[in-house]
C-alpha distance (Angstrom), angle and dihedral (degrees) to the residues before:
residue distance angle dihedral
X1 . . .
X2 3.65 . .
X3 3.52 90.5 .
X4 4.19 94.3 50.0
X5 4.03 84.7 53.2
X6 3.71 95.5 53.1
X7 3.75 88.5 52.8
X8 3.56 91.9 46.3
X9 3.88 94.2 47.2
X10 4.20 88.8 53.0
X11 3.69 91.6 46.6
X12 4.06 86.7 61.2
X13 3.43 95.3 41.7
X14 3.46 94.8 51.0
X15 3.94 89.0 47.4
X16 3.88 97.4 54.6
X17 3.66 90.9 39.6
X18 3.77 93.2 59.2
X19 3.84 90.4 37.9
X20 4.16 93.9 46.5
X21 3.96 84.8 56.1
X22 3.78 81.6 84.3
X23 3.72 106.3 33.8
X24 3.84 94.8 172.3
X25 3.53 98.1 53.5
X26 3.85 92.7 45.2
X27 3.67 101.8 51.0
X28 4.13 89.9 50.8
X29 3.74 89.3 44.4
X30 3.50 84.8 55.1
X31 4.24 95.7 46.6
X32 3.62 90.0 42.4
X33 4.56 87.4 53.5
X34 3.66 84.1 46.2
X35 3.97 93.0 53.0
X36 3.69 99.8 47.4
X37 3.76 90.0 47.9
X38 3.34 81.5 54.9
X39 3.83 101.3 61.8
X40 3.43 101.0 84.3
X41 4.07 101.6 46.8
X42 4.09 90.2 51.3
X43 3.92 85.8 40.6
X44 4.30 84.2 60.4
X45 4.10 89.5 44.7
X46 3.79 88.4 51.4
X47 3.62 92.2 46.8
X48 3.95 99.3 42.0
X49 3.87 86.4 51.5
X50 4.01 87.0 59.0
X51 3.73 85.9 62.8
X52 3.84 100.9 -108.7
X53 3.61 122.1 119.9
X54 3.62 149.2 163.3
X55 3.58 112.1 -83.6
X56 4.14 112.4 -96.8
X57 4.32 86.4 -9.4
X58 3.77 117.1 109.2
X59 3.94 122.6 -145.5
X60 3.72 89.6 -99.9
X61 3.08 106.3 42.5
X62 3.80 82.1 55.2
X63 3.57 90.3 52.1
X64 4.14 92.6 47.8
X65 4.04 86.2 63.5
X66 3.90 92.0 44.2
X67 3.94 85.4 53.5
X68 4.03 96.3 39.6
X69 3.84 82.9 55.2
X70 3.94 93.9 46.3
X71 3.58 86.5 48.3
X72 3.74 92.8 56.2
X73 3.74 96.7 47.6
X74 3.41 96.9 42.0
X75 4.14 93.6 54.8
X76 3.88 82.1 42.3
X77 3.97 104.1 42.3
X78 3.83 97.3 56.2
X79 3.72 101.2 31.1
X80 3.84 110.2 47.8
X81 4.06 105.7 -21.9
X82 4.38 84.8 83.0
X83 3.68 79.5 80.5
X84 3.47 84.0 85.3
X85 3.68 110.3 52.4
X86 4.05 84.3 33.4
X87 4.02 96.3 63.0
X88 3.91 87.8 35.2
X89 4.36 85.9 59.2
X90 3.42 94.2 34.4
X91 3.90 98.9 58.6
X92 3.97 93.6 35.2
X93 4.08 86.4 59.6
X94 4.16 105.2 29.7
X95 3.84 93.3 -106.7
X96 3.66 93.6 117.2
X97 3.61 92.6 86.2
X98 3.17 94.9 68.2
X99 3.57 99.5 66.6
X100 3.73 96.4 54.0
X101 3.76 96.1 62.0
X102 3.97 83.2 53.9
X103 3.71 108.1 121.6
X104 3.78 86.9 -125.8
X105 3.94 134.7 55.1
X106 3.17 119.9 -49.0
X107 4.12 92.9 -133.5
X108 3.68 90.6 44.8
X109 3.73 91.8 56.1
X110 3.93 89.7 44.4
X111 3.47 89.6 56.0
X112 4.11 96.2 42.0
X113 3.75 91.4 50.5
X114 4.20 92.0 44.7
X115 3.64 93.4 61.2
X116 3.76 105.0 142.0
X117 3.74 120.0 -167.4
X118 4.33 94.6 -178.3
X119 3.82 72.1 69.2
X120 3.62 94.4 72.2
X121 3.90 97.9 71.6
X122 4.05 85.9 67.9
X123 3.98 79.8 62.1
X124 3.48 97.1 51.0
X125 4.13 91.4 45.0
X126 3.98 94.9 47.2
X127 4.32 88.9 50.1
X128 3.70 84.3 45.3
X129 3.77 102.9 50.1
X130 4.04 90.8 36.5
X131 3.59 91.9 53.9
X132 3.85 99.8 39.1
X133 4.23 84.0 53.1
X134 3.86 94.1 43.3
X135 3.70 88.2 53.7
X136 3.46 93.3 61.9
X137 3.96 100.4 41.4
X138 4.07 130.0 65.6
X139 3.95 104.9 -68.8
X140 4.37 104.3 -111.0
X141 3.34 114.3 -129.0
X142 3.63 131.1 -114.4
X143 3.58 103.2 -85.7
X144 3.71 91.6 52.9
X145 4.01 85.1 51.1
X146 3.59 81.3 50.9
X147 4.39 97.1 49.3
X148 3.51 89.4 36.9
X149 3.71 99.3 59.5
X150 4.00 89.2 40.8
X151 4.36 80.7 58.8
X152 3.73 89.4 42.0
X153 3.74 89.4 64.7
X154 3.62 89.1 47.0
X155 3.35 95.9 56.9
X156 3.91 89.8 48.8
X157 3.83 80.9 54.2
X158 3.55 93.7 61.3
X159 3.88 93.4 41.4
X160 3.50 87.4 55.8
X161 3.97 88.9 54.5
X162 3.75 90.6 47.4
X163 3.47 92.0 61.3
X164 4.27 103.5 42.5
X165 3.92 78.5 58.0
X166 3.65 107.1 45.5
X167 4.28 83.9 41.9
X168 3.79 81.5 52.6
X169 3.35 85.9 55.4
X170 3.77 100.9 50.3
X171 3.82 86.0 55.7
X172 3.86 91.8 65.4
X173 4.09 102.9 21.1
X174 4.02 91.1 57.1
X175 3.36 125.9 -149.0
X176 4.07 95.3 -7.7
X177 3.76 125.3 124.0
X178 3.52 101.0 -170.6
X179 3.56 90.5 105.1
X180 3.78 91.5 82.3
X181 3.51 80.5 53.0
X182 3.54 103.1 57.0
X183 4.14 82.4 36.0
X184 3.84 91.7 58.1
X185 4.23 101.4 42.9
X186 4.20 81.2 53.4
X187 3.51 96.2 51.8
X188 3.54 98.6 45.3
X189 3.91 82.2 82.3
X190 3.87 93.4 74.4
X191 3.99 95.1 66.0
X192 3.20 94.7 71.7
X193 4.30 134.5 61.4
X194 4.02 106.1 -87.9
X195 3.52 88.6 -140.3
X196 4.08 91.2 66.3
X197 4.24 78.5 67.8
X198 3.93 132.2 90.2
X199 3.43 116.1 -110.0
X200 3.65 95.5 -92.1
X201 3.30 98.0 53.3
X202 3.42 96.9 55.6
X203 3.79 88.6 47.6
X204 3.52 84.7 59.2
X205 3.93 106.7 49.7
X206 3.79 96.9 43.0
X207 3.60 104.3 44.4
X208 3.67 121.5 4.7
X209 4.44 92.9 38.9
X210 3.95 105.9 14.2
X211 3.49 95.5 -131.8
X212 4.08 105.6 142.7
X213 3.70 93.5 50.5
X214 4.07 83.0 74.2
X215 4.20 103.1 67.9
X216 3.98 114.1 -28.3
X217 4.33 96.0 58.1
X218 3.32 94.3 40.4
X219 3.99 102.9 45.2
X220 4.01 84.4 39.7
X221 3.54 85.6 72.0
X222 3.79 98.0 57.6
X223 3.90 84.1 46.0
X224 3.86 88.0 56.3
X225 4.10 82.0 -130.1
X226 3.93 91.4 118.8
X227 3.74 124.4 145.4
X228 3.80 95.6 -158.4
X229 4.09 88.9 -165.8
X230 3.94 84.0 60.4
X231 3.90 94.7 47.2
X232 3.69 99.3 47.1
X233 4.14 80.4 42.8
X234 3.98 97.3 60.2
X235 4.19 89.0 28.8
X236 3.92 80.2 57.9
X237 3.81 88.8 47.3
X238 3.58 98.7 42.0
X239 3.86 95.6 60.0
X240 4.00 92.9 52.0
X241 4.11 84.9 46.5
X242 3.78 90.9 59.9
X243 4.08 93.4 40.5
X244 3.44 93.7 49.1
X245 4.44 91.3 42.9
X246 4.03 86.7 48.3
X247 3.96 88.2 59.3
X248 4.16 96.0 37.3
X249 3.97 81.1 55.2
X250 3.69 97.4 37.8
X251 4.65 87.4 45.1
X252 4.09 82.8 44.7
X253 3.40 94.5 52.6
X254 3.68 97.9 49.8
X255 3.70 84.7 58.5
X256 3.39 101.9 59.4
X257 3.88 116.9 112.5
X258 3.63 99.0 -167.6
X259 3.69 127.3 -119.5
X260 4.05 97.0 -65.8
X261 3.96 89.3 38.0
């Protein structure tokens, strides 16, 4: 453990090192992140202040989800979801290769090598938004802190699923980033209430593709608007999503041929 934390540690350091070797074009690359996550949150304001709304949801508690699921990706998109746009480089130019004669997993090192510090501005915009709605709704009390943190890491969970597939994917789909594509018009799902959905669709993004779990379940709790039978429902979910994406990556990986194969 100690051991997989030390790696980790270097892998950052040797991220933000490389990155902070051109401190101007970092810090914009970080504003400009932080303004296109932005879009959507200032595109609800603008629309609230027209006078429509979601039926029985405030403007900030639409906002809270928005910034729950900021939050998640941006603790996901720097720290482990590189993976994705690491395997996806790595393949397209041979470099892969190298990682599997690592003495040390081959995801680990996918992840380790992936760390993105651009990434970090999505952290800064989710505590931003979250805070700026929580400030202007009832304060939760500790036990929701408490539930909400336990669905936090749940939603990580899934993140963390998301990407051992879509890296999957970049090992057989070479050289194309349309995954994130595909991977960002699904997700767009969870910032807003399930309940706004059909049937169907709700079907679909808290059991079949975990998709809730990521911003509406977990800022529901800190709204005290939780269906607990729909938590434990995409928790349940989430956990066979990241058992089944550990043995997609794990059959993918098996696959590969390497660069001369």
């Amino acid at each position: 453990m100690v051991r997989a934390l030390r790696i980790h540690l270097q892998g950052i350091k040797t991220a933000v090192a490389t990155r902070m070797a051109y401190r101007g074009d970092f810090f914009i690359s970080i504003l400009i992140m932080l303004a296109m996550d932005f879009v959507i949150p200032l595109a609800t304001v603008f629309i609230y202040q027209t006078g429509v709304t979601l039926p029985g949801w405030s403007m900030y508690e639409i906002l809270l989800l928005q910034g729950v699921f900021l939050l998640v990706r941006g603790v996901a998109f720097p720290f482990f979801f590189g993976m994705v746009w690491n395997t996806i480089e790595r393949v397209e130019n041979g470099t892969f290769d190298l990682l599997l004669i690592k003495p040390c997993s081959t995801l680990r090192m996918v992840i380790v090598t992936g760390f993105d510090s651009e990434d970090l501005g999505k952290l800064l915009g989710g505590i931003l938004l979250t805070s700026i709605a929580l400030s202007q709704l009832p304060p939760p009390s500790m036990l929701q802190w408490v539930q909400f943190g336990i669905l936090f890491i749940m939603a990580l969970i899934t993140m963390f699923g998301y990407g051992m597939i879509l890296a999957g994917l970049g090992i057989v789909w070479i050289g194309n980033f349309r995954v994130y594509d595909i991977f960002f018009a699904l997700t767009n799902f969870a910032m807003y209430p399930s309940a706004i959905f059909s049937k169907a669709i709700q079907t679909l993004i808290l059991t079949i593709v975990p998709i809730a779990i990521l911003g509406s379940i977990p800022a529901s709790v800190l709204l005290d608007r939780v269906d607990w039978r729909v938590s434990l429902l995409a928790t349940g979910s989430s956990l066979v999503f990241l058992l089944v994406s550990f043995w997609f990556w794990n059959w993918i990986l098996k696959k590969y041929t390497s660069a001369g194969g």
